[in-house]
C-alpha angles and dihedrals in degrees: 000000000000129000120249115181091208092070096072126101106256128191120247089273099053092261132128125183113251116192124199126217132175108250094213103046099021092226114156111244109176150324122236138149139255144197129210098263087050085056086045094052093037093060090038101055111022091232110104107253121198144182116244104210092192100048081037081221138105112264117186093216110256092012085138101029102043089242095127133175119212111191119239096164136022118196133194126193135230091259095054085220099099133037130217109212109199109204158182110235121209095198124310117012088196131087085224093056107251119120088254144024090228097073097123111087121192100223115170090347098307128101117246138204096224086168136046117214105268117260 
């Protein structure tokens, strides 16, 4: 069966969460979102494509920084309505420089800097 991005289940706005994983190690890097035409490049190219909703334009993550993020694995779930992107992560996924956006942990109720940005 072959895969048609325009199967999937998009928000009102034509978006659709995409997660990114390392596929090694299986940590958990960012969330961002998608729109059709992002699926369509990602697959076609290799190189993780996403929607910015700020800028309202297409950005290859790490396209600037080097930081880029080459697809192994795409993943759809049950729902059709997120994606899982398995990668391959060249140094921090995160704009702030840690090796993932999800660096802020609630303990106890307090939030908590679990990752310094990487060297």
């Amino acid at each position: 069966m072959t895969f048609d991005p325009a199967t999937l289940r998009y928000d009102d706005k034509g978006l659709i969460p995409a997660i990114a994983q390392d596929h090694g190690t299986g940590e958990v890097l960012m969330m961002a979102w998608m729109n059709a035409e992002s699926v369509a490049r990602t697959l076609a190219t290799g190189k993780v494509t996403y929607w910015s909703r700020s800028r309202a334009s297409f950005w290859v993550k790490g396209e600037s920084s080097g930081h880029l993020q080459t697809l192994v694995e795409m993943r759809v779930d049950c729902d059709r309505d997120c994606l899982l992107v398995l990668v391959d992560q060249a140094g921090p996924a995160c704009h702030t420089n840690r090796r993932s956006c999800f660096y802020t942990a609630v303990r106890d109720g307090a939030e908590v800097e679990i990752m310094s940005p990487m060297e």
